[in-house]
TORSE-703309 format. One record per atom (N, C-alpha, C): residue in one letter; x negated, y negated, z; residue number from 1. Coordinates in Angstrom, 2 decimals, padded with zeros to 5 digits. Each point is the difference from the previous one (the first is absolute). Example, Ala and Ser with C-alpha at 12.3 -4.5 7.8 and 13.67 -1.06 7.14 Angstrom:
// residues 2
rest	px	py	pz	nr
A	-013.19	005.69	007.80	1
A	000.89	-001.19	000.00	1
A	-000.90	-001.20	000.00	1
S	000.35	-001.05	-000.72	2
S	-000.82	-001.19	000.06	2
S	000.77	-001.09	000.73	2
//
This chain:
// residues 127
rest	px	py	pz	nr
X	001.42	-021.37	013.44	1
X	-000.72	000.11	-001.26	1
X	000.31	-001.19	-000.88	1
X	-001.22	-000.30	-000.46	2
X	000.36	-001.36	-000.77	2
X	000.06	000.49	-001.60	2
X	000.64	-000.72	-000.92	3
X	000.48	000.84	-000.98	3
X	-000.91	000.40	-001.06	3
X	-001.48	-000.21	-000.23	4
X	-000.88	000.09	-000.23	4
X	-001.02	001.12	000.14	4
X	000.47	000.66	000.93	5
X	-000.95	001.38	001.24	5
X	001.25	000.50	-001.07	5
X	-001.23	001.66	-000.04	6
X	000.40	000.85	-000.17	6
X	000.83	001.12	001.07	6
X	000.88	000.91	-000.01	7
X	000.60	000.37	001.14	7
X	-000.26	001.81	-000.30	7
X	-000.47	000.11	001.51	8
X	-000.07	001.88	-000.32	8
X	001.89	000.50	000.30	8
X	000.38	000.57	-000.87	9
X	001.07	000.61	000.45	9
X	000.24	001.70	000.86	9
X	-001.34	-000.07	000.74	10
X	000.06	001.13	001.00	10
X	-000.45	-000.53	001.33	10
X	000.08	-001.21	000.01	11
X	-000.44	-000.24	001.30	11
X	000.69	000.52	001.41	11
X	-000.39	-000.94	000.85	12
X	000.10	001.22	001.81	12
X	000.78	-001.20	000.56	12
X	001.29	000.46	000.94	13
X	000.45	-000.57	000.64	13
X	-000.73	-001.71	000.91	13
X	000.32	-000.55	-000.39	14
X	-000.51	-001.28	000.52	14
X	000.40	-001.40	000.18	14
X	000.36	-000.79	001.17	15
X	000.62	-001.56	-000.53	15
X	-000.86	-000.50	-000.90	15
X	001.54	-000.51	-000.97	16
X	-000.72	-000.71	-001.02	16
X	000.09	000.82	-001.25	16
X	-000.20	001.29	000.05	17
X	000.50	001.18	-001.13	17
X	001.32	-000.19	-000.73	17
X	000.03	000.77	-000.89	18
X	001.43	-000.44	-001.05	18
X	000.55	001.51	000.57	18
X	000.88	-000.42	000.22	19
X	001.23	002.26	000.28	19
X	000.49	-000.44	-001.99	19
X	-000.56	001.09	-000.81	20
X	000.26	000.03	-001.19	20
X	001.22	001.43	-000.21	20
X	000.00	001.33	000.83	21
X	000.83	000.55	000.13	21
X	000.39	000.98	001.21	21
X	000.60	001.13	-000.27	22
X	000.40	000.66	000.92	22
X	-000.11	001.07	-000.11	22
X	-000.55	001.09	000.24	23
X	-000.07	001.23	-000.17	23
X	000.48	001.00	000.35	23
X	001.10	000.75	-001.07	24
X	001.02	000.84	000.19	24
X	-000.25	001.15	-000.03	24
X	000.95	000.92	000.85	25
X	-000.56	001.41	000.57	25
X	-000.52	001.16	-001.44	25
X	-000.07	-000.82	-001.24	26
X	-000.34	000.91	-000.77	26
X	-001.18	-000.32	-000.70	26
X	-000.57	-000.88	001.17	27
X	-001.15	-000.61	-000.31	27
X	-000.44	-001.10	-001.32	27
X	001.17	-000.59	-000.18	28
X	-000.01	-000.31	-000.96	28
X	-000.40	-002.17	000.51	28
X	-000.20	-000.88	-000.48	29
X	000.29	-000.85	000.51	29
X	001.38	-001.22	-000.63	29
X	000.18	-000.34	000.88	30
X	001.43	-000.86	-000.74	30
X	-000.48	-001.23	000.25	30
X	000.10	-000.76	-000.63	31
X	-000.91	-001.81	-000.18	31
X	000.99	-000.81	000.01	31
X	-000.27	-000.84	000.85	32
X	000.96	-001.53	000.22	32
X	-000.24	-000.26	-001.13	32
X	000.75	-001.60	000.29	33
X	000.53	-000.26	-001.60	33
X	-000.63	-001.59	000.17	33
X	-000.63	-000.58	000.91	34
X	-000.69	-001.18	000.45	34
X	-001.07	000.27	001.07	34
X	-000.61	-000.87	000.14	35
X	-001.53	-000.01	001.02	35
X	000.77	-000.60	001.66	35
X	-000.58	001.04	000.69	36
X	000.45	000.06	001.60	36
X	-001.12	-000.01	000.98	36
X	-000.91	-001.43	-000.03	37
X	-000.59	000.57	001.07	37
X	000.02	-000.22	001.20	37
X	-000.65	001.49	000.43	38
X	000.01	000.41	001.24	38
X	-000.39	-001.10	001.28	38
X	000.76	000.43	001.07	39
X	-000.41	-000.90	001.19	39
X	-000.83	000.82	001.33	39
X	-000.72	-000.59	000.56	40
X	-000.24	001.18	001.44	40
X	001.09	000.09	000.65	40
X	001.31	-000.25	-000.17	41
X	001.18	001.04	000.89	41
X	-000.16	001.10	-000.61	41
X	-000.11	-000.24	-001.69	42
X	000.65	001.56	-000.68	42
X	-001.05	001.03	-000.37	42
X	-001.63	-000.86	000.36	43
X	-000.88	000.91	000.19	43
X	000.06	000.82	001.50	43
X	000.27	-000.65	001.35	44
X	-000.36	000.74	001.06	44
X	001.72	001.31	000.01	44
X	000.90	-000.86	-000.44	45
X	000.87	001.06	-000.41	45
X	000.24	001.16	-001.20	45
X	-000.57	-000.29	-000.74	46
X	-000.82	001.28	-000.85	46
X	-001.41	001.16	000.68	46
X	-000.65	-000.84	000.21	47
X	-000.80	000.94	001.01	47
X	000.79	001.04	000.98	47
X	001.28	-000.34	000.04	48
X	000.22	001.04	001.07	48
X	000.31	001.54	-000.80	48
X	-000.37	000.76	000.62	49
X	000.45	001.19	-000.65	49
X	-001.01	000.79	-000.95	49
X	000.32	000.05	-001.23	50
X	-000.87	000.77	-001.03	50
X	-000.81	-001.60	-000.68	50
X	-000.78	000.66	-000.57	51
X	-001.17	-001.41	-000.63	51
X	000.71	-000.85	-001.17	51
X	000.66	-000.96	-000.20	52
X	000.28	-000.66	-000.83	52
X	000.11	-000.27	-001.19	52
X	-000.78	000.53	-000.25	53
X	-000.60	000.25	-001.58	53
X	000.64	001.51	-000.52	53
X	000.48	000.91	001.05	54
X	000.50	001.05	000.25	54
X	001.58	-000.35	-000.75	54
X	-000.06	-001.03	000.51	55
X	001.53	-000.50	-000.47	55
X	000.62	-001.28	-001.09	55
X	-001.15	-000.90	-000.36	56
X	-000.46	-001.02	-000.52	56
X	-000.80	-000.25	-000.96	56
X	-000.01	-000.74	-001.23	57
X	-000.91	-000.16	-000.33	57
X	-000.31	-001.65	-000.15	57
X	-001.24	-000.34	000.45	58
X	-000.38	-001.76	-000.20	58
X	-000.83	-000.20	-000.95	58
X	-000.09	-001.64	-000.11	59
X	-001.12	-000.09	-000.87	59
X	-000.39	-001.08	000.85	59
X	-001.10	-000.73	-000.61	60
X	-000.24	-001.08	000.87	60
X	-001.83	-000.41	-000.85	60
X	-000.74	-000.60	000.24	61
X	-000.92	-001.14	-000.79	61
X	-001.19	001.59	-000.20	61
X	-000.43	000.20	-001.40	62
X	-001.21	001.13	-000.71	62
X	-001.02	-000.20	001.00	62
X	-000.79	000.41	001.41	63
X	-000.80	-000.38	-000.16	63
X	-001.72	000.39	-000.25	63
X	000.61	001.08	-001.13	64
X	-000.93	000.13	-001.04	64
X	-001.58	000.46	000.55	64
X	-001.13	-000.39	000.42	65
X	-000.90	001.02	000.65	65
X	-000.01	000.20	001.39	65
X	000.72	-000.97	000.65	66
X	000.26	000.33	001.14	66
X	000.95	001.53	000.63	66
X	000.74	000.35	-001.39	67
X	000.33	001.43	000.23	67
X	-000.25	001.01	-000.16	67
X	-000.20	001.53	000.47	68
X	-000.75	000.71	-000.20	68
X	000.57	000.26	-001.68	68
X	001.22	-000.22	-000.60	69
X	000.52	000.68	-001.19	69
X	-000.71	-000.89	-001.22	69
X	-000.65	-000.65	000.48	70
X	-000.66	-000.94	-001.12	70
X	-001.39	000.49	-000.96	70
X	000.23	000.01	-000.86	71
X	-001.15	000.77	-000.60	71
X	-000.97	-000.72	-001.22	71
X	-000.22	-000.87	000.41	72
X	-001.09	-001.30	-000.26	72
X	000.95	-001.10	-000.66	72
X	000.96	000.37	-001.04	73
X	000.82	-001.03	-000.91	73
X	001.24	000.33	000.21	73
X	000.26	001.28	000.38	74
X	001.81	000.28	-000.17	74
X	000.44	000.56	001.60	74
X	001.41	000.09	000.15	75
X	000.22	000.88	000.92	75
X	000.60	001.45	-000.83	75
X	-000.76	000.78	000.97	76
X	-000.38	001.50	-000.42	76
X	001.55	000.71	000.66	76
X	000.39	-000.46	000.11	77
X	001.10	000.82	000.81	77
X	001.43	000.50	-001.40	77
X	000.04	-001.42	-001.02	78
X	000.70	000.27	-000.63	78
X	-000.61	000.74	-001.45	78
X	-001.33	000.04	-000.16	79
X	-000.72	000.74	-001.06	79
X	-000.08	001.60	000.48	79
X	-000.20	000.24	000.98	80
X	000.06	001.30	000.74	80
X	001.04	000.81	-000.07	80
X	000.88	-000.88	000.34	81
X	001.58	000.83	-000.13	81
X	000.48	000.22	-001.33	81
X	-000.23	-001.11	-000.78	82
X	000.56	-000.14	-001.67	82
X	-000.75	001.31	-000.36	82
X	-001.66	000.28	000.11	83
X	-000.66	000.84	-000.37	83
X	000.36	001.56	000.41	83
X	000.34	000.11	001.07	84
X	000.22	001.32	001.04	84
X	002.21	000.18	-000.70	84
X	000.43	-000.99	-000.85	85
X	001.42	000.06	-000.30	85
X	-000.19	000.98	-001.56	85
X	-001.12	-000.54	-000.35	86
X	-000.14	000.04	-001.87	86
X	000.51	-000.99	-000.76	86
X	000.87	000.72	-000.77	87
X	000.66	-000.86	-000.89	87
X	001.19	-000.78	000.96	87
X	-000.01	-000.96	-000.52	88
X	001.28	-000.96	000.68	88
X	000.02	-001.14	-001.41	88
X	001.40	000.01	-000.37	89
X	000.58	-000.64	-001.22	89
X	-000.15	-001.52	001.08	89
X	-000.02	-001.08	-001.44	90
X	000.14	-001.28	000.45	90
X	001.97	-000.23	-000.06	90
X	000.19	-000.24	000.98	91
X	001.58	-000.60	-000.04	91
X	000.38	-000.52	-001.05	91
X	001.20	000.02	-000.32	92
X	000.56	-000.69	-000.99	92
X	-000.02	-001.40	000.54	92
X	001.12	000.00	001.17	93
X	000.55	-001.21	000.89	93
X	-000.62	000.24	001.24	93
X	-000.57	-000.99	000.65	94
X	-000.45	000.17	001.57	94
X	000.92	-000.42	000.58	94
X	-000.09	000.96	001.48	95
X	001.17	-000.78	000.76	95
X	-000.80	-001.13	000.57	95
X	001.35	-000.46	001.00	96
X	-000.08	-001.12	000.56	96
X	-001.08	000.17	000.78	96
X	-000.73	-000.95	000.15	97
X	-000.87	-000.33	001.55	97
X	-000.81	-001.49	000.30	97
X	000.49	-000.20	001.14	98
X	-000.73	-001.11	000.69	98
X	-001.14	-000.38	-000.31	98
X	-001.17	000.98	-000.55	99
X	-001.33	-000.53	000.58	99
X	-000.41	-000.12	-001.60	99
X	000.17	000.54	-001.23	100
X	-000.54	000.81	-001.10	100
X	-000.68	-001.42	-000.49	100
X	-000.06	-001.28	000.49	101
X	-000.70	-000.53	-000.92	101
X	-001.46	-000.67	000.95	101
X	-000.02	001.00	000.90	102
X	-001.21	-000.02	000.98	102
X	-000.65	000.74	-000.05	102
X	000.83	001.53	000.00	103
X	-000.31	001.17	000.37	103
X	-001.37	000.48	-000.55	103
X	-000.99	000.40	000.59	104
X	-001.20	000.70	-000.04	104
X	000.13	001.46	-001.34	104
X	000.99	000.82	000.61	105
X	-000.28	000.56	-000.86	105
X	000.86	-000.22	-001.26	105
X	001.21	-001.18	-000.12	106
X	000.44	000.27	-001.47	106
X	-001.18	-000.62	-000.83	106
X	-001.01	-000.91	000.50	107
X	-000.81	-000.95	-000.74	107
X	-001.12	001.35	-000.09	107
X	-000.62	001.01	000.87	108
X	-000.81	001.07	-000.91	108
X	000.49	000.99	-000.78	108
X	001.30	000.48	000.14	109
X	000.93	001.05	-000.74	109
X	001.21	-000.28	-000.93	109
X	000.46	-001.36	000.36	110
X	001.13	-000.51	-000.39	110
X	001.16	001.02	-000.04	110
X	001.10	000.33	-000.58	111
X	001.41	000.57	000.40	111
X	-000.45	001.40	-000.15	111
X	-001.14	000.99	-000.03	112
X	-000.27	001.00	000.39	112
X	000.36	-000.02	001.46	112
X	-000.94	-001.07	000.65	113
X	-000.40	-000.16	001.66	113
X	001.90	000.19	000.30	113
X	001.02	-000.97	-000.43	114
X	001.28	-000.19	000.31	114
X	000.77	001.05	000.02	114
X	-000.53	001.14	-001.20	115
X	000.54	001.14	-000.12	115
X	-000.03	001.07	001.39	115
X	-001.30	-000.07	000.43	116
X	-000.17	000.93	001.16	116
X	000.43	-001.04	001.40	116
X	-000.13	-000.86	-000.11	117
X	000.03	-000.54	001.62	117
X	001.13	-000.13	001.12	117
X	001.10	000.77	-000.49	118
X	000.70	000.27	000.93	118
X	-000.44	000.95	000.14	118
X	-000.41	000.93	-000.11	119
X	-000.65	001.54	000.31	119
X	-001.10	-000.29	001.14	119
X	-000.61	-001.40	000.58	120
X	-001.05	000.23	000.48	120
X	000.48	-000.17	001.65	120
X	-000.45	000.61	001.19	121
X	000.16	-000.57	000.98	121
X	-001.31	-000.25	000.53	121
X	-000.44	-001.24	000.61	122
X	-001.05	-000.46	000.64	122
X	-000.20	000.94	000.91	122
X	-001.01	000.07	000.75	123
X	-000.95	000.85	001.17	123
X	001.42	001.23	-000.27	123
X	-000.02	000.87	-000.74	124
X	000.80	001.29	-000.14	124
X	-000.66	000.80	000.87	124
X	-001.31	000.45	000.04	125
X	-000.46	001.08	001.03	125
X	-000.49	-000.13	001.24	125
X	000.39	-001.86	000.49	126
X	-000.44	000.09	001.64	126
X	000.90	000.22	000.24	126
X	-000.12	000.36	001.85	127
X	001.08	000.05	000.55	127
X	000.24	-001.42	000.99	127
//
């Protein structure tokens, strides 16, 4: 990603993807503290087992209508959830993260979006 592109922070296992965190058994996600990206060793070795995203969360370049979550100007994924949450206070302090001055959704929600996004896990209901 060149620093310019916007970055989805739910993206899908892929070389070239950023590993932004880790997802702990209480479903919660825990976020590096710098940008890691991914290689095809640590994609074909993530694939093994449960789905990646199962365990991971990436980000990697918006690309915006090419995804189904795109909904003519925004991605719908983080208006949906904010909406389906209710109320969600704006942070005082955001935490740390790698991507926030890329990120897709802090630029449509700003530290609302930051508030919920460890809460989110990518593809949650495939298997």
């Amino acid at each position: 990603m060149t620093s310019n592109e916007i970055a989805c922070p739910s993206a899908t296992c892929k070389e070239g993807a950023n590993l932004l965190g880790i997802i702990q058994p209480d479903g919660h996600v825990s976020f590096i503290n710098q940008k890691l990206i991914i290689n095809n060793e640590f994609v074909q070795i993530a694939h093994q087992g449960r789905s990646p995203e199962k365990r991971f969360r990436f980000s990697n370049k918006c690309i915006k209508s090419s995804c189904k979550q795109w909904t003519g100007d925004r991605c719908g994924v983080i208006d949906r959830i904010i909406e389906a949450v209710g109320s969600i206070k704006e942070p005082t302090e955001l935490p740390d993260c790698p991507i926030r001055a890329e990120c897709r959704w802090y630029k449509q929600c700003g530290g609302k979006a930051c508030a919920i996004c460890p809460e989110i896990i990518t593809n949650s209901l495939e298997e």
